[in-house]
C-alpha positions as CSV (number, residue, x, y, z in Angstrom):
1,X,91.0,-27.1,54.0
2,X,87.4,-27.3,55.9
3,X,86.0,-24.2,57.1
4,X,87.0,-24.1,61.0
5,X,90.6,-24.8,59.7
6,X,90.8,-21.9,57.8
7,X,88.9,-19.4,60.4
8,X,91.5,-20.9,62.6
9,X,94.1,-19.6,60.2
10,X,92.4,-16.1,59.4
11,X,91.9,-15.6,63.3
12,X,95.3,-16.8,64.2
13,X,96.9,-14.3,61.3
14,X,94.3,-11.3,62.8
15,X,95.5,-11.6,65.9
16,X,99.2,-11.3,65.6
17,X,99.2,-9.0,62.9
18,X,100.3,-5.2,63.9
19,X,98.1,-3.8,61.5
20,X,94.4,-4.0,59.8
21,X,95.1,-6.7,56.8
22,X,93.3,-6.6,53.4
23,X,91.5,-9.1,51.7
24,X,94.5,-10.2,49.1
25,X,97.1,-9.8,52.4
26,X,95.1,-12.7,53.6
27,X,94.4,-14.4,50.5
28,X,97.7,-15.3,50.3
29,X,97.2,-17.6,53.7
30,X,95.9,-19.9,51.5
31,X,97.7,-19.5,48.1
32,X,94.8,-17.6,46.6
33,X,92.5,-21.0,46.6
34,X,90.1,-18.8,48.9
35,X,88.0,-16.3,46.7
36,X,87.1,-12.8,48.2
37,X,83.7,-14.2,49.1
38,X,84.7,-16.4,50.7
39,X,87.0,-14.8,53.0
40,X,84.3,-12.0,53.4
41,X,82.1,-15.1,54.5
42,X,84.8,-16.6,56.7
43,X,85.4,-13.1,58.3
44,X,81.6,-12.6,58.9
45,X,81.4,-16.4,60.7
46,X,84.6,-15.1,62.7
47,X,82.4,-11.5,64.0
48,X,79.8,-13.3,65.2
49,X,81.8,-16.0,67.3
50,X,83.5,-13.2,69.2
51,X,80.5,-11.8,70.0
52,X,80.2,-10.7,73.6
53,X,83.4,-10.8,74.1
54,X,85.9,-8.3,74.9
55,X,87.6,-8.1,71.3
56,X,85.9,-7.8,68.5
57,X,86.7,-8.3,64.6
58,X,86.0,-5.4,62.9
59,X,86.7,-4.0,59.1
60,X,88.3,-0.4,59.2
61,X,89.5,1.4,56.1
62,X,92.9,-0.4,55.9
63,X,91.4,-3.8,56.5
64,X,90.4,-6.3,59.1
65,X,91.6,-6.3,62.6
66,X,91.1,-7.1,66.2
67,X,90.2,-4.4,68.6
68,X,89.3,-4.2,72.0
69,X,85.3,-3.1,72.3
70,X,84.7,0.4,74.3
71,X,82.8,-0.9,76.8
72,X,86.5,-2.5,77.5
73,X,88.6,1.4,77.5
74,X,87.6,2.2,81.3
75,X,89.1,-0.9,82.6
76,X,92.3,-0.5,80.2
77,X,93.0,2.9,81.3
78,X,94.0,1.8,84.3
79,X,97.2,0.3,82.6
80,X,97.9,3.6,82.1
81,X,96.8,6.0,84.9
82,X,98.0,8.8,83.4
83,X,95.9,11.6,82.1
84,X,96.8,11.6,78.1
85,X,96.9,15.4,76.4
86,X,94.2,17.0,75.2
87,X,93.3,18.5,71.9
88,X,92.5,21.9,72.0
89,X,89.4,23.0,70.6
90,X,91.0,25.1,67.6
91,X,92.8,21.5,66.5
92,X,89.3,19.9,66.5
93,X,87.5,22.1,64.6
94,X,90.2,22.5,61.6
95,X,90.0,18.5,62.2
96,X,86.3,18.4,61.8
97,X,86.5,20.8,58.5
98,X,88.8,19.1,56.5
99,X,86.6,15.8,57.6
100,X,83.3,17.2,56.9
101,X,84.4,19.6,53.8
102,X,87.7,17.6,52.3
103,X,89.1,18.7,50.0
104,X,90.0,22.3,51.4
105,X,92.5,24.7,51.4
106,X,93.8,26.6,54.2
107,X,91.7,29.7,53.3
108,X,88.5,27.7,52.7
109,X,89.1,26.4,57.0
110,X,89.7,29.9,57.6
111,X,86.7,31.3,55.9
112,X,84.6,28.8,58.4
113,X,86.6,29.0,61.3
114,X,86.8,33.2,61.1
115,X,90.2,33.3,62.4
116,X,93.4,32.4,60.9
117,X,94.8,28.9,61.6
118,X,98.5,28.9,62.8
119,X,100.0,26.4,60.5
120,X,101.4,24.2,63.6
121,X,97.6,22.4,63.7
122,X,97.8,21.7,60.4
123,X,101.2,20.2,60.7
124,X,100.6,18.4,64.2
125,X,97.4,17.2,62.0
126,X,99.6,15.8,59.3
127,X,102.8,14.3,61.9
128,X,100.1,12.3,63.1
129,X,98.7,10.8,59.9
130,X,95.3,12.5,60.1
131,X,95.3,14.8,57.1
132,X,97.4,14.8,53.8
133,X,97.5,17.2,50.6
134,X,96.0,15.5,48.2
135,X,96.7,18.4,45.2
136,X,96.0,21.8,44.6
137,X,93.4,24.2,43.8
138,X,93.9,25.8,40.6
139,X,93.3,29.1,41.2
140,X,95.7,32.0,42.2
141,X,98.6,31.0,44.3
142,X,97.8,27.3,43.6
143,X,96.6,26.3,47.5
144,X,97.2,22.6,48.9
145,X,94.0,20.7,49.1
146,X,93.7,19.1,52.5
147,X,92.1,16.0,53.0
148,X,91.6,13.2,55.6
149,X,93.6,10.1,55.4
150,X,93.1,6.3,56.2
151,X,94.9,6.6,59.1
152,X,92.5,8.9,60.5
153,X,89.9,6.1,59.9
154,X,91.4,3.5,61.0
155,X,92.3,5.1,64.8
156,X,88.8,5.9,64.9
157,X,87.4,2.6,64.0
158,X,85.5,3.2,60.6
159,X,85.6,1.9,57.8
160,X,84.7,4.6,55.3
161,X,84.1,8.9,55.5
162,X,80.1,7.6,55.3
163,X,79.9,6.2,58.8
164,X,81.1,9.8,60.3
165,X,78.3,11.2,62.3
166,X,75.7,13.5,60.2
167,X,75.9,17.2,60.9
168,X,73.5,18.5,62.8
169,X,72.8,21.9,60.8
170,X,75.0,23.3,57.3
171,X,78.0,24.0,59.7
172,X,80.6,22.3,61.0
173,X,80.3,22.1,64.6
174,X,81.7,21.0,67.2
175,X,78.6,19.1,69.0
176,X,79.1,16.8,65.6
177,X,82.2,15.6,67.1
178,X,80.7,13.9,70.3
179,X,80.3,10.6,69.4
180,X,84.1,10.4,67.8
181,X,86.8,9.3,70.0
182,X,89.1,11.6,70.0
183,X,89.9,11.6,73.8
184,X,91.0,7.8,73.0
185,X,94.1,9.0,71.0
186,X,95.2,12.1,72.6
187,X,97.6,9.9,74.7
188,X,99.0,8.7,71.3
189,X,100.8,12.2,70.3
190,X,103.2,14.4,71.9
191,X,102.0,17.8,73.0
192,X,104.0,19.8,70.9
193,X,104.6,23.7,72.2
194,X,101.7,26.1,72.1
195,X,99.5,23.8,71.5
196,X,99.0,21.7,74.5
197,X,97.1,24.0,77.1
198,X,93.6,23.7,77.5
199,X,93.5,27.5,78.0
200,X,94.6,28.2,74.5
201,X,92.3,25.9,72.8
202,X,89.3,27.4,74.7
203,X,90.8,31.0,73.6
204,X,91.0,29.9,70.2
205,X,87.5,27.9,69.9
206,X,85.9,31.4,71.7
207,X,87.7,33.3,68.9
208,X,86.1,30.7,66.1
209,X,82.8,32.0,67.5
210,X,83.0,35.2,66.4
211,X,81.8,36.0,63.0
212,X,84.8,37.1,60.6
213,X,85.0,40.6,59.4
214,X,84.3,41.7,55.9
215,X,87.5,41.3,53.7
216,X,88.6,43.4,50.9
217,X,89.2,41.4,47.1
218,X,93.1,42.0,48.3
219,X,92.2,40.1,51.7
220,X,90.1,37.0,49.9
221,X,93.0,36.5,47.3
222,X,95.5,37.0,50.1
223,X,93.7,33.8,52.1
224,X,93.1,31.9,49.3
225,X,96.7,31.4,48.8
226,X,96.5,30.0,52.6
227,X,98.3,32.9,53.7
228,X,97.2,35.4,57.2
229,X,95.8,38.5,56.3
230,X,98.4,41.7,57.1
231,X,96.8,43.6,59.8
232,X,96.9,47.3,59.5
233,X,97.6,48.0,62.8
234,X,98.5,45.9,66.2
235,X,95.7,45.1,68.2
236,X,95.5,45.1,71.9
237,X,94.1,41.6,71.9
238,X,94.7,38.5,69.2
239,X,91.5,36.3,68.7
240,X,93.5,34.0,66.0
241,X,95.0,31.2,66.2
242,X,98.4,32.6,65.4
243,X,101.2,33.3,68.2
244,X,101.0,36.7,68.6
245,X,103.4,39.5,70.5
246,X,103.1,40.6,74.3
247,X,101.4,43.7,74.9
248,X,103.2,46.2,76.7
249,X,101.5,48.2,79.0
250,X,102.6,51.7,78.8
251,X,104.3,53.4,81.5
């Protein structure tokens, strides 16, 4: 097989496959007579002759796939005119630590975020394929170790944890998260309750701004485990992250 047949074959298979594809998925296009550098060769040719158009061939942690370029969104939004859900700010920051700091527990996020994290951002983090535990610390309680997963990568279009932007200080801010697309995927998962008013994730990120208060040796091994602190009596206001009570305002 000469070359433009087979980068007929590899575009052909790129474009009607539902997902990225690996280097051995499409080895076995050609019965494994095609060595990896080749393909990787092949796949490179392919790049270039779709430049400056609206798609473009692009390798992402799961593999190789078409994507439409960025440039492209505006105009494709229009298919769907409706405004997609936003994250709050308190889901993108406990995003942005286990990125930035994988792998974490629950008390490490809490020990950056200074408030506790209500456990329904981690679990709308993992229904959508973002985060995973990956193990646990050995250390009292045994925590889960959160960490980031491929899928994460590939809805964001990278190919690796290295190509995430730099951070601008020792923190993990969320100015860092500018140039990630998150906006782009919102539309992709169900607002789930609490979590979906832009309200409550500006209460929460103002909350995250605050600088935690000092914890007892009780309080440390108490979030370690990943588990809220007890508070020693109600307070009028709740700056976590955490459904709280109504106040009732006395007669």
């Amino acid at each position: 097989m000469n070359t433009t047949d087979a980068k007929r074959v590899l575009e052909t298979a790129l474009i009607c496959a539902a997902q990225p594809m690996t280097l051995r998925e499409l080895s076995v296009l050609f019965d494994g007579e095609l060595a990896n550098d080749t393909l990787k060769t092949l796949l490179g040719e392919l790049q270039l002759e779709w430049t400056g158009r609206g798609v473009e061939l692009v390798p992402v942690a799961s593999g190789w796939r078409f994507q439409s370029r960025p440039e492209m969104r505006h105009y494709l939004d229009r298919l769907h005119p409706e405004k997609p859900p936003r994250y709050s700010r308190a889901t993108l920051e406990t995003l942005a630590i286990i990125a930035y700091r994988q792998p974490v527990t629950r008390g490490d996020m809490e020990d950056i975020r200074g408030v506790t994290i209500n456990s329904l951002i981690l679990k709308q983090l993992e229904d959508r394929g973002w985060v995973e535990v990956i193990g646990h610390r050995e250390t009292v309680g045994r925590p889960a170790l959160f960490a980031t997963t491929r899928q994460f990568l590939d809805d964001l279009g990278l190919s690796s944890l290295d190509q995430l932007p730099p951070l601008e200080a020792s923190g993990v801010q969320e100015s860092s998260l500018g140039s990630l697309d998150f906006e782009s995927l919102a539309a992709q998962l169900p607002v789930e309750a609490g979590e979906g008013g832009d309200a409550a994730g500006d209460a929460a990120g103002d909350a995250a701004a605050e600088p935690p208060a000092e914890r007892s040796a009780d309080e440390t091994a108490t979030l370690a485990e990943g588990k809220p602190p007890a508070a020693e009596e109600p307070a009028p206001e709740d700056d976590s992250d955490e459904p709280g009570h109504p106040t009732q305002t006395p007669a």
